[in-house]
GUMI-243069 format. One record per residue: residue in three letters; z, y negated, x negated of N, C-alpha, C, O, CB in turn. Coordinates in steps of 0.02 Angstrom, whole numbers, plus 50000, padded with zeros to 5 digits. Glycine has a CB too. Example, Ala and Ser with C-alpha at 12.3 -4.5 7.8 and 13.67 -1.06 7.14 Angstrom:
BEGIN
ALA503905028449340503905022549385503905016549340504235016649288504525022449435
SER503545011249358503575005349316503944999849355504024994349330502865003049296
This chain:
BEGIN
UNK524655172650547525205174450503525495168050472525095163950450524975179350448
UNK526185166750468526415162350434527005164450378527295169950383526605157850481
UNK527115161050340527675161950282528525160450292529055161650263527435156850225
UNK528175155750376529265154550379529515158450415529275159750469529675147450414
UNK530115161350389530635166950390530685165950479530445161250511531485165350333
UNK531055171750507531185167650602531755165250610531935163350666531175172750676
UNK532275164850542532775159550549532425154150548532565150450595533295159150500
UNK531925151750504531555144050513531335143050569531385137350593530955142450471
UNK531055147850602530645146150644531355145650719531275142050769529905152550644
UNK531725148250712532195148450771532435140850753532555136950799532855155250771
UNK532485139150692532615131250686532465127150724532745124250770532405128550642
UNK531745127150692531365123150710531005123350804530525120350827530895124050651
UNK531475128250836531335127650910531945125850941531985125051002531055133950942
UNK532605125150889533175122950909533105115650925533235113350981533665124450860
UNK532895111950872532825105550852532445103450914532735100950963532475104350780
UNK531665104850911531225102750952530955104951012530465102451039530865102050925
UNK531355111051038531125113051111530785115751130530625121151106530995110451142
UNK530485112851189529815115751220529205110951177528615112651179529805114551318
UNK529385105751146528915102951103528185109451073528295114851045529455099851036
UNK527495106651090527055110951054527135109650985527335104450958526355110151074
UNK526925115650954527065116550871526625120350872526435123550921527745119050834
UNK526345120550796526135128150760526405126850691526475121150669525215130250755
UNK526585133250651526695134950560526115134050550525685136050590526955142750525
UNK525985131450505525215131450440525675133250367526275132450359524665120550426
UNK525355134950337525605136050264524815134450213524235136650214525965145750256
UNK525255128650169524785126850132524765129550076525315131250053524775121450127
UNK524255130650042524395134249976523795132649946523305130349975524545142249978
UNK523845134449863523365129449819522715134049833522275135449791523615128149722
UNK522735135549878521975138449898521615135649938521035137449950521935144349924
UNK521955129749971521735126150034521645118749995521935116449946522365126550107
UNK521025115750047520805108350007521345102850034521225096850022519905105450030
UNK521955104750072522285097350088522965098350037522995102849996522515095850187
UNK523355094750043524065094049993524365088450017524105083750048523955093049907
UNK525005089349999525725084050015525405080049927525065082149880526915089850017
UNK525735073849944525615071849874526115065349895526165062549949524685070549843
UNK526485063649825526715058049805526775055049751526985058149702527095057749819
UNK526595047649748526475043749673526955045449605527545043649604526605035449687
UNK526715048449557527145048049509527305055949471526825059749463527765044549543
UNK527725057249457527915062749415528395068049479528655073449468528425059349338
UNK528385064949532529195067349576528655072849655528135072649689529875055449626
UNK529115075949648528775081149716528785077749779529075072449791529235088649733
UNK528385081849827528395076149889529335078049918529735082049895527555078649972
UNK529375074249961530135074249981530155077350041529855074950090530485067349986
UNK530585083950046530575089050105530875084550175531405081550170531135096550083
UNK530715084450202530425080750274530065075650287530095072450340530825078750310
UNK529615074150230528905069950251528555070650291528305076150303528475069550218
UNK528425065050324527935064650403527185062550382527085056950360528265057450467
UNK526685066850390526145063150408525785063050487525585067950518525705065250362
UNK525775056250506525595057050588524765057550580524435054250540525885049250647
UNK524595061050613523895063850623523305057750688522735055750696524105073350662
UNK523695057650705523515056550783524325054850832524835057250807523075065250816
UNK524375051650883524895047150928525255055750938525865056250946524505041051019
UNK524905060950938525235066250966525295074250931525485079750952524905066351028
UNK524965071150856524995076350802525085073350743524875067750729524405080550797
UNK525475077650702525705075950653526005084350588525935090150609526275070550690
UNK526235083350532526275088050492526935085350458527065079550442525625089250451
UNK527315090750452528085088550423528225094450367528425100150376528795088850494
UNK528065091450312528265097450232529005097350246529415092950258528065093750128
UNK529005103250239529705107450249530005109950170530495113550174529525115350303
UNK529865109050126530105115450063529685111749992529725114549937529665125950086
């Protein structure tokens, strides 16, 4: 189950294709988090690359 609407998700197969993907939804129930220095929210299209061929992109 994921939280983005299937306009997002039709987006996000516009953009990137046949590219593999999956939705995750993070929520303060889970031990990882977006984070950035200071008082300011993380900034909606931050990349973290995981690996040469995975990676996680905060959306919202």
């Amino acid at each position: 189950m994921t939280l983005f609407s299937e306009d997002e998700i039709d987006g996000f197969d516009e953009v990137i294709g046949t590219t593999a993907r999956d939705f995750v939804t993070v929520s303060p129930h889970h031990d990882f988090r977006f984070a950035r220095f200071g008082q300011y929210p993380v900034l909606r299209g931050s990349l973290i690359n995981l690996t040469d061929n995975q990676c996680l992109l905060f959306t919202s």
